[in-house]
C-alpha positions as CSV (number, residue, x, y, z in Angstrom):
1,X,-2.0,-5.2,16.4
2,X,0.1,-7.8,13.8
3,X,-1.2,-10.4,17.3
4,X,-4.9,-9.4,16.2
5,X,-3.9,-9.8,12.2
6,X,-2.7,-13.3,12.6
7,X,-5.8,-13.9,14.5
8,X,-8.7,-13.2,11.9
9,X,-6.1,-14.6,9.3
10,X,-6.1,-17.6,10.8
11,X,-9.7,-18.0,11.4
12,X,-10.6,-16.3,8.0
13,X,-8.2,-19.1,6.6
14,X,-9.7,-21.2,8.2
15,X,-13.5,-20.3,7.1
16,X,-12.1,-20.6,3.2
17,X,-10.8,-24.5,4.5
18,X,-13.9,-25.8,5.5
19,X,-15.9,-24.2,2.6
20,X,-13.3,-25.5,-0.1
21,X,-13.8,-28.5,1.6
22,X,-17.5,-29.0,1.6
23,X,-17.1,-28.4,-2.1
24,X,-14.7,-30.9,-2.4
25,X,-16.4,-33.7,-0.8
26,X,-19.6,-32.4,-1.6
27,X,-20.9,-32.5,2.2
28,X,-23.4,-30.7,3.8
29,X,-22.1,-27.4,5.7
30,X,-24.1,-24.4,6.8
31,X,-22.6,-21.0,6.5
32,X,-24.1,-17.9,7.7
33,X,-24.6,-14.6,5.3
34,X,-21.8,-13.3,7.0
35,X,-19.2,-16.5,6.7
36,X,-20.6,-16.0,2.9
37,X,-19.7,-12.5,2.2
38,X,-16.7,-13.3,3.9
39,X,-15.7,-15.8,1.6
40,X,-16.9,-14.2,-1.8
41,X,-14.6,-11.3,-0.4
42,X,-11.2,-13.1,0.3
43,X,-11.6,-15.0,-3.6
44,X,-12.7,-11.2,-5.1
45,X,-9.6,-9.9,-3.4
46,X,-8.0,-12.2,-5.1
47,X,-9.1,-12.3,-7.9
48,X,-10.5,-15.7,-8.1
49,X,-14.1,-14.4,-9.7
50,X,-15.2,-18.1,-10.9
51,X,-14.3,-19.0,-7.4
52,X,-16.2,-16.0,-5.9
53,X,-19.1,-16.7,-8.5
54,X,-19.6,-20.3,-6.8
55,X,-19.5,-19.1,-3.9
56,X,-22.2,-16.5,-4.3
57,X,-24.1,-18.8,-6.2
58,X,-24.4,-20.9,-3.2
59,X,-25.2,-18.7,-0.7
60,X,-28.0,-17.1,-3.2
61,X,-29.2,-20.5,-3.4
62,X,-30.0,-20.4,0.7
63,X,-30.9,-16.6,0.7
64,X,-32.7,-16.3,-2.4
65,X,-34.1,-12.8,-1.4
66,X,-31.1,-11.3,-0.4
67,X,-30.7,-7.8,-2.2
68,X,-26.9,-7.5,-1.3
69,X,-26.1,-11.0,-2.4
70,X,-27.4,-10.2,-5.5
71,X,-26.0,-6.8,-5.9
72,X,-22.4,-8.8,-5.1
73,X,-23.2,-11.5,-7.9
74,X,-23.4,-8.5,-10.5
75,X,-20.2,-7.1,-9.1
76,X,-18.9,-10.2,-9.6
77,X,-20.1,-10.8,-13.4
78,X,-19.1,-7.2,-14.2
79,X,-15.6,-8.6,-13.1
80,X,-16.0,-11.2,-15.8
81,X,-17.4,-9.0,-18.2
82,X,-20.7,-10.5,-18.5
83,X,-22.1,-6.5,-18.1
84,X,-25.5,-7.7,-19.5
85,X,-26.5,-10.4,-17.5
86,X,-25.0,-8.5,-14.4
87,X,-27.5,-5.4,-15.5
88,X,-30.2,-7.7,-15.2
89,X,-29.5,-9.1,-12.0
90,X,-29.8,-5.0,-10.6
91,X,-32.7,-4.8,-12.5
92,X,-34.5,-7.8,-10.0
93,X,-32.4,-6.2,-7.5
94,X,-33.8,-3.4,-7.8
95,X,-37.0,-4.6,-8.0
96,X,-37.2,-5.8,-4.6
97,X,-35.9,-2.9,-2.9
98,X,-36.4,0.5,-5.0
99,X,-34.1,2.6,-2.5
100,X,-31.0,0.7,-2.2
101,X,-28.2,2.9,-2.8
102,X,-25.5,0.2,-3.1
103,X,-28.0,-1.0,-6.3
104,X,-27.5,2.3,-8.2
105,X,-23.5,2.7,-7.5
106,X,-23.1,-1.0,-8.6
107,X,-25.2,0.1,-12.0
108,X,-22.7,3.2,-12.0
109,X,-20.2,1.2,-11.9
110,X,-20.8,-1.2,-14.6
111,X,-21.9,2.0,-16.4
112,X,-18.5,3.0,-16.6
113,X,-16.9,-0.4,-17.5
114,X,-18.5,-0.3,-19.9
115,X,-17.2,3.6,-20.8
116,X,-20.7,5.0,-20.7
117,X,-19.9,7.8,-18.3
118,X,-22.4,10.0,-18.4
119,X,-25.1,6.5,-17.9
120,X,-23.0,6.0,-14.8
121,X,-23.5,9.8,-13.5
122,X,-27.3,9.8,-13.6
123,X,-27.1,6.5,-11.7
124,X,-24.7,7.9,-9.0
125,X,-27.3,10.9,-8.5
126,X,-29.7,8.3,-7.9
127,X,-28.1,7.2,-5.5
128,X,-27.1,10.4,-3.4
129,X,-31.0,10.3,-2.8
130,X,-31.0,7.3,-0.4
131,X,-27.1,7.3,0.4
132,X,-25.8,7.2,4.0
133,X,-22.0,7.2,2.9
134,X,-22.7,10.6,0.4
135,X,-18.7,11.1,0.2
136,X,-18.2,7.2,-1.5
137,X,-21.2,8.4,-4.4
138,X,-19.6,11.6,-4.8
139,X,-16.4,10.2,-5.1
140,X,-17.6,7.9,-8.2
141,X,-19.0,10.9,-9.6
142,X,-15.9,12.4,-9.6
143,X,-14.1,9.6,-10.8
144,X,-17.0,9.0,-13.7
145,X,-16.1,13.2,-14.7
146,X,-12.0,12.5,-14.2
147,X,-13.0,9.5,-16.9
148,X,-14.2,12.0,-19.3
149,X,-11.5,14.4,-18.9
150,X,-13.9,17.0,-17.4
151,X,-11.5,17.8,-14.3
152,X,-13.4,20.8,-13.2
153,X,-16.6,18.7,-12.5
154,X,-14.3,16.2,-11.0
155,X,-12.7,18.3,-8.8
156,X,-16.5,19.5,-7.4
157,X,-17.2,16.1,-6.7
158,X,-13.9,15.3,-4.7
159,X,-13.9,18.1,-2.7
160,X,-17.8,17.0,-2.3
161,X,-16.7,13.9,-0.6
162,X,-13.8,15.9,1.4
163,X,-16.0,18.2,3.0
164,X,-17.9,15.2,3.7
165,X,-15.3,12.9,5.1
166,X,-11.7,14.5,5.4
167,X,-10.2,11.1,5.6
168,X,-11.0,9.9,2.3
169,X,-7.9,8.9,0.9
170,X,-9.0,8.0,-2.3
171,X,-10.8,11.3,-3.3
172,X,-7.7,13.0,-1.5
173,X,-5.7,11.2,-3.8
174,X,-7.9,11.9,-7.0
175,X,-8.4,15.5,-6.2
176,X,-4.1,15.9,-5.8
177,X,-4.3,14.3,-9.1
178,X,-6.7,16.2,-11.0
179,X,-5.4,19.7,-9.2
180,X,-1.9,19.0,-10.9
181,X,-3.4,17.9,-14.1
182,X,-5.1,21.5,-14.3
183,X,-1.9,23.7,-12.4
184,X,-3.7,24.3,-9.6
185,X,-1.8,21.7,-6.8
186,X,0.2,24.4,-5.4
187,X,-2.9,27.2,-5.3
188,X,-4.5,24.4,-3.6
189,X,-2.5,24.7,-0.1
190,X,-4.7,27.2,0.9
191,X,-8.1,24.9,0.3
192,X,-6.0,22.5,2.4
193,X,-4.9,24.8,5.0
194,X,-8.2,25.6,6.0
195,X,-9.3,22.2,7.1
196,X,-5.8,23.0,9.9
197,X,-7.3,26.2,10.6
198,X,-10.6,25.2,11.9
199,X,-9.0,22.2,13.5
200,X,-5.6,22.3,14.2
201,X,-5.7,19.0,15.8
202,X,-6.8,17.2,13.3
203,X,-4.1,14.6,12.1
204,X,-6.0,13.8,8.4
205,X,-6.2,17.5,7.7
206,X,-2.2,17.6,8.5
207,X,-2.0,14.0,6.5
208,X,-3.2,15.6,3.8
209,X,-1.5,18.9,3.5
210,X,1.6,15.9,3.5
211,X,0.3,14.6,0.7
212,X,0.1,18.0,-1.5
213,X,3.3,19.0,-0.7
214,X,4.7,15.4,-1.4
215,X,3.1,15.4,-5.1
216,X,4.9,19.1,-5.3
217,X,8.2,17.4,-4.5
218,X,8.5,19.7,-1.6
219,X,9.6,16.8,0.8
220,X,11.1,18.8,3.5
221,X,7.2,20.4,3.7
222,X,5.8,17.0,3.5
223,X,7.3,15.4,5.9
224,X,6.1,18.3,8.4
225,X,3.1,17.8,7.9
226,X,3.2,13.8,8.2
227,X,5.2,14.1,11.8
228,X,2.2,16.3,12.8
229,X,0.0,13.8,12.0
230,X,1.6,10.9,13.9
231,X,2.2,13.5,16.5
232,X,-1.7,13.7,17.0
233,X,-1.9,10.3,15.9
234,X,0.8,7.9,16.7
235,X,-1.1,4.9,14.8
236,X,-1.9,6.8,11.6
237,X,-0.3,4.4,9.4
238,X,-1.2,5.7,6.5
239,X,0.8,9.0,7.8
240,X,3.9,6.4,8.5
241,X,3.5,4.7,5.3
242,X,3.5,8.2,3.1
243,X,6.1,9.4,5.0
244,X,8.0,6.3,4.2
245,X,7.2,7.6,0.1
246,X,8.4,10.4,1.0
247,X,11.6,9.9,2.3
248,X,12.1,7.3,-0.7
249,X,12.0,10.3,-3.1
250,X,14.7,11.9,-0.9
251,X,17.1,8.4,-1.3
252,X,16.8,8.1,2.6
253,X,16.3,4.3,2.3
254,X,16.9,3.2,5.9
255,X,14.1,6.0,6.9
256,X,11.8,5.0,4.5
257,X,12.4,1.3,6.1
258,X,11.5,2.2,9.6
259,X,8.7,4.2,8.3
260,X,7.7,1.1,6.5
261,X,7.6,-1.1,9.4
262,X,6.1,1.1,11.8
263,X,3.2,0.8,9.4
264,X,3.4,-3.2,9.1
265,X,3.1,-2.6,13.4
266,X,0.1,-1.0,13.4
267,X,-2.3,-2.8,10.2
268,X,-0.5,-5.9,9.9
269,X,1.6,-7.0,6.6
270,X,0.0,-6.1,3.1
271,X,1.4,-6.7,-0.6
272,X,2.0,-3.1,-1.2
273,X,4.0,-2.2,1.8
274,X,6.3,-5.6,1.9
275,X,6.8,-4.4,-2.0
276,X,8.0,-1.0,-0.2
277,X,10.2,-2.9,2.1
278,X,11.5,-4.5,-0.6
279,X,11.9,-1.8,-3.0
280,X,13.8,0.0,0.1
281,X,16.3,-3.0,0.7
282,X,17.1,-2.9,-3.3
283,X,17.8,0.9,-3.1
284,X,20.0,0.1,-0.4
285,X,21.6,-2.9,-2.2
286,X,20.9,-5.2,0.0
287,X,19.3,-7.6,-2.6
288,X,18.7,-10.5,-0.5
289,X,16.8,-9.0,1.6
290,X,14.6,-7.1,-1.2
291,X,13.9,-10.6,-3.0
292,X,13.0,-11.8,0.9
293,X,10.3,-9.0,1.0
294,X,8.9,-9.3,-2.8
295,X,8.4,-12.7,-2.3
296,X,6.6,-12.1,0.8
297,X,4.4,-9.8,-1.1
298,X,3.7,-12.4,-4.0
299,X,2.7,-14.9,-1.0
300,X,-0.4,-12.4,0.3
301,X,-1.3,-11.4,-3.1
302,X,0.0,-13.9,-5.4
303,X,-1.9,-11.8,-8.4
304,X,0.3,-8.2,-7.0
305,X,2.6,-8.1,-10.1
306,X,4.5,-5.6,-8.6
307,X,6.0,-8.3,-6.0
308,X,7.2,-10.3,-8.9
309,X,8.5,-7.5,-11.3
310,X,10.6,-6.3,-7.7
311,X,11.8,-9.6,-7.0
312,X,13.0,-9.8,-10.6
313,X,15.0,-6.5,-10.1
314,X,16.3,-7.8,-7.1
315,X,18.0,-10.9,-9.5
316,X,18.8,-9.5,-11.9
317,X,20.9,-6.9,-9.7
318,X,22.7,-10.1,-8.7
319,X,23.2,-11.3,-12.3
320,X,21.1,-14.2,-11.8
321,X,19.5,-13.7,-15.0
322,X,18.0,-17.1,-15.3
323,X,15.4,-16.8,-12.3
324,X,15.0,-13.5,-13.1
325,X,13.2,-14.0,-15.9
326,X,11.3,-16.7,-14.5
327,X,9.9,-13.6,-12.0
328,X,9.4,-11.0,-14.8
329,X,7.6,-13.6,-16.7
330,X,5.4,-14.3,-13.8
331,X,4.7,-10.2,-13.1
332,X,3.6,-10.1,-17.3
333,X,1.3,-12.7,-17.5
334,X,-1.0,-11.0,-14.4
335,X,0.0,-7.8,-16.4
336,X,0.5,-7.8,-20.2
337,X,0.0,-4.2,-20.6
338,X,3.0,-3.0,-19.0
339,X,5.8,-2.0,-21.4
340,X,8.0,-2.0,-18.5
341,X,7.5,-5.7,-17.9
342,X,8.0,-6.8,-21.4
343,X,11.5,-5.0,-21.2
344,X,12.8,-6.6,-18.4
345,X,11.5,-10.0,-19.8
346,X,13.4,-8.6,-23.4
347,X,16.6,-7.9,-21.2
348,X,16.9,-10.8,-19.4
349,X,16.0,-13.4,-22.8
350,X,19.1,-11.2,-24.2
351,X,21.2,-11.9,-21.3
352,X,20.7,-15.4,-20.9
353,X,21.4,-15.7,-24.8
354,X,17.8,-16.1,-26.2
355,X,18.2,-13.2,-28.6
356,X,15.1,-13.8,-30.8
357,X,12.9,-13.7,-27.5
358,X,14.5,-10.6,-26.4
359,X,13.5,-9.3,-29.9
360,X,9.8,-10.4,-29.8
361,X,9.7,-9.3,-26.2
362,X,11.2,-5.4,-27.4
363,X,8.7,-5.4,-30.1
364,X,5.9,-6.0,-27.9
365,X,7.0,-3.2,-25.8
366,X,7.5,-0.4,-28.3
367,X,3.7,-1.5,-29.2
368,X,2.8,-0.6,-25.9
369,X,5.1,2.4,-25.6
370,X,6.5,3.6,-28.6
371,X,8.5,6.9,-27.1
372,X,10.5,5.1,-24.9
373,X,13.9,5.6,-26.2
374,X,15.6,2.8,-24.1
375,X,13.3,0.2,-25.8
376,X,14.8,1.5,-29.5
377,X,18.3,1.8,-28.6
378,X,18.1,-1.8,-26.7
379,X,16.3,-3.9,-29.4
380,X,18.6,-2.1,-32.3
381,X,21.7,-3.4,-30.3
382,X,21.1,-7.0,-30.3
383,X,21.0,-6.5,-34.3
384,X,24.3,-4.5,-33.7
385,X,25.7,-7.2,-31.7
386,X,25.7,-9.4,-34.4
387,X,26.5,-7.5,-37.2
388,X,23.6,-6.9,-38.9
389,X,24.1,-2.8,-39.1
390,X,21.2,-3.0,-41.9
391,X,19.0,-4.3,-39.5
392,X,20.1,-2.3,-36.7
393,X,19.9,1.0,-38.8
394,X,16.2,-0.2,-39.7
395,X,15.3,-0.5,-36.2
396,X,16.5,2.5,-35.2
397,X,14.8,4.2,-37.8
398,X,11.1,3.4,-37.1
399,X,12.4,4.5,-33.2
400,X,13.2,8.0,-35.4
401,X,9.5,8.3,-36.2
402,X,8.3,8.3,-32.7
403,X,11.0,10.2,-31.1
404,X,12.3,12.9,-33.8
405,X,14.7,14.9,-31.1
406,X,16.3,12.6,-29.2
407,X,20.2,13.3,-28.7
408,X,20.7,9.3,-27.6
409,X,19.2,8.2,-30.9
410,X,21.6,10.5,-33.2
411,X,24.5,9.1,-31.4
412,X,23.8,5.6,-31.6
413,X,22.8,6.0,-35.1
414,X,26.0,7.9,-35.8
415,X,27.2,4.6,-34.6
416,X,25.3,2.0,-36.8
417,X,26.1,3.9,-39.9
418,X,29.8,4.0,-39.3
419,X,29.7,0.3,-38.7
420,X,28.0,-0.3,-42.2
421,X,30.3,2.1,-43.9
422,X,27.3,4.6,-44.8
423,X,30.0,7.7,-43.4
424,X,28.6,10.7,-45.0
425,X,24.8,9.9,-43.5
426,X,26.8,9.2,-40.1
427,X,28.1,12.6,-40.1
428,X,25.0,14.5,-40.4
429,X,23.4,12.2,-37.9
430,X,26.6,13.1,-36.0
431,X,25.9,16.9,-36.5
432,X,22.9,16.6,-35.5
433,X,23.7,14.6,-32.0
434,X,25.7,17.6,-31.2
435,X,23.1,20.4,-31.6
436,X,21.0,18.9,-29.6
437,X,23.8,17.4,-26.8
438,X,27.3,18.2,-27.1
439,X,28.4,16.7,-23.8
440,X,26.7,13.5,-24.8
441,X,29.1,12.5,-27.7
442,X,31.6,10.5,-24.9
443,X,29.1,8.0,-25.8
444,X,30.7,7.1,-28.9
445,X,33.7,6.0,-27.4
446,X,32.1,3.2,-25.7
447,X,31.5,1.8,-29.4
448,X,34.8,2.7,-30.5
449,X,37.9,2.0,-28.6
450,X,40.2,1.4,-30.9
451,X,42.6,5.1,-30.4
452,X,43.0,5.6,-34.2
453,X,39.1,5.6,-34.5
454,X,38.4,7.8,-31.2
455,X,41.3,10.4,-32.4
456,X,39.9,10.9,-36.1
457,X,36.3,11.8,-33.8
458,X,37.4,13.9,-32.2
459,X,38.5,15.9,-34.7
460,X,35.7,15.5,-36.3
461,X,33.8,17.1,-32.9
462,X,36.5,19.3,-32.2
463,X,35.9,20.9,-35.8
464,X,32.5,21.1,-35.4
465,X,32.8,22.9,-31.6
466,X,35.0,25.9,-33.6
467,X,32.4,26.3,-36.5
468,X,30.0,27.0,-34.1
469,X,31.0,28.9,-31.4
């Protein structure tokens, strides 16, 4: 099977050559509507949608009454954000042929972009009218209802598309999602076990009993379910790759690894499993071999931030603080958004001495996350670290108004205000720490080694265990 993969890489590499090629030079090529879509999909996949938009440009230019060029172009637009203009386009669309469902789903789409939900649910119906594939439209239904937090409606509409086509992985996926968000996943089983009961050998209906019991963190269930389905299927691959999941959540890395590349076997190499593969190596700290797998990931998808955030981890395991950052920083500028990123671009600036980077960087994350504790107690220490408990105290503080219970952040506070001398506040900070923690006051020790300052808290701690027991 990998044999075949290499095969239509090669020629599908080789189809994006000659076309890049006759824009180059500006020759004359001819390319089929299917060399076309073909190439409008590899740059979409990509994310190259000025490259894509060219491309379809082009080809509309030679099949100027093609309905599914057109309906691509507005895909493509949408992509860019140009919703009007793309609207337009499905309006002509449209015009030339009334009952093309692929017309209405695209409108539903934009619809939904655009966050008009409801819009994007008329158009979906519209399209159940002429529809072949009824379980993709009901499937966007359900994800236009899941949009407006009307799980109920969306959970109709999945199990629409299931009944439809068992094997839809992502309304199987939804619907496990939506079933939790309402307390329902483990009712579910039953809804599940039926599909086993009127076909026993079915290997999705197994795959996705797997799947329920995986989200319920029964593992030992999960994987059951899984080896039935390769049982009945050996080249299920998405059974192999969940089971692979699955046995990550149980810390069996090597598992997970064969698991992993049973699946690379059978469908050939893709971002997210390599990223697997390398997540699996890091959990099993071998971290040249992680950063060997996450790069391999960033070289199919070089716009898969994940690859680059992982092979990041992997450095920065190894110390190698330097070319970690230069990965984090790759894996934030596909994906500003993610608070996680902007922490490990904040840890590694502070590592590698730039401190007022590391600050900017923690700032921008607690914009994008304010409750996560680690990103108060991290940026307050760099202030701490230099002796600026004012500043440190400050910090912590605004941390205080988005997470008023935390044990961690009475500690370290306890901390900061012994540092600037403030002893009384530090005791009721203190006092606090331990009603909500005892065990967790070791941590102070870490800040104070000196005996003479460790003895007098203990006494402290030790008076305040016998006033309250």
């Amino acid at each position: 099977m990998s044999k075949e993969y290499r095969k239509r890489e090669e020629e599908g590499n080789e189809l994006i050559r000659r076309f890049e090629d006759h824009l180059r030079k500006k020759k004359a090529e001819f390319f089929d509507l299917d060399a076309y879509e073909q190439i409008i999909d590899h740059y979409m996949l990509r994310g190259k949608h000025t490259k894509a938009l060219q491309a379809v440009n082009q080809a509309i230019s030679q099949y100027p009454f093609s309905t599914e060029l057109i309906t691509i172009k507005a895909q493509i637009l949408s992509n860019l954000e140009e919703y009007k203009e793309a609207l337009e386009l499905l309006e002509q669309a449209h015009a030339l042929q009334p009952n093309d469902p692929e017309i209405f789903l695209t409108i539903g789409s934009i619809q939904s972009l655009q966050g008009n939900h409801a819009d994007a649910i008329e158009s979906y119906q519209q399209a159940l009218t002429f529809a072949d594939d009824k379980d993709e439209v009901y499937y966007s239904i359900g994800l236009a209802h899941q949009s407006m937090e009307d799980y109920p409606r969306a959970i109709e509409a999945y199990k629409q598309a299931i009944e439809i086509n068992i094997n839809h992985d992502g309304a199987l996926y939804e619907l496990a999602f939506c079933l939790d968000v309402t307390g329902q996943l483990e009712s579910s089983i039953e809804y599940y076990q039926k599909f086993i009961d009127e076909d026993p050998y079915s290997g999705a209906a197994w795959y996705n009993l797997g799947i329920v019991y995986n989200k319920l963190e029964n593992y030992a269930e999960a994987l059951n379910a899984y080896d039935y389905a390769i049982t009945i299927d050996e080249n299920f691959a998405s059974a192999h790759f969940n089971m692979g999941n699955t046995y990550m959540n149980m810390s069996e890395y090597t598992k997970a690894l064969d698991a992993f590349r049973k699946t690379v076997d059978i469908e050939g190499p893709s971002p997210e499993v390599y990223c697997c593969i390398g997540a699996a190596y890091e959990s099993l700290e071998q971290y040249e071999l992680g950063l060997k797998y996450f790069q391999k990931a960033a070289k199919l998808d070089n716009l898969y931030d994940e690859a680059w955030f992982g092979a990041g981890a992997c450095l920065e395991k190894q110390e190698k603080w330097y070319q970690a950052l230069h990965f984090y920083n790759k894996a934030l500028k596909i994906h500003p958004e993610n608070s996680e990123y902007w922490k490990a671009v904040a840890h590694a600036e502070f590592k590698v001495g730039n401190h007022v980077s590391s600050m900017d960087a923690y700032e921008e994350a607690a914009k994008l996350d304010p409750t996560d504790k680690e990103i108060w107690l991290n940026w307050s220490f760099i202030f701490y670290e230099q002796g600026d408990f004012e500043k440190a105290i400050e910090t912590l503080l605004i941390g205080f108004d988005e997470i008023p219970d935390d044990s961690e952040l009475f500690y370290r506070m306890t901390v900061y205000l012994i540092e600037a001398g403030r002893f009384k506040e530090a005791f009721n900070y203190l006092e606090n720490a331990l009603i909500l923690d005892f065990d967790g006051h070791t941590v102070l020790f870490d800040f104070f080694p000196k005996l003479e300052t460790q003895k007098a808290l203990y006494k402290i701690i030790e008076q305040f265990r016998k006033d309250n027991k």
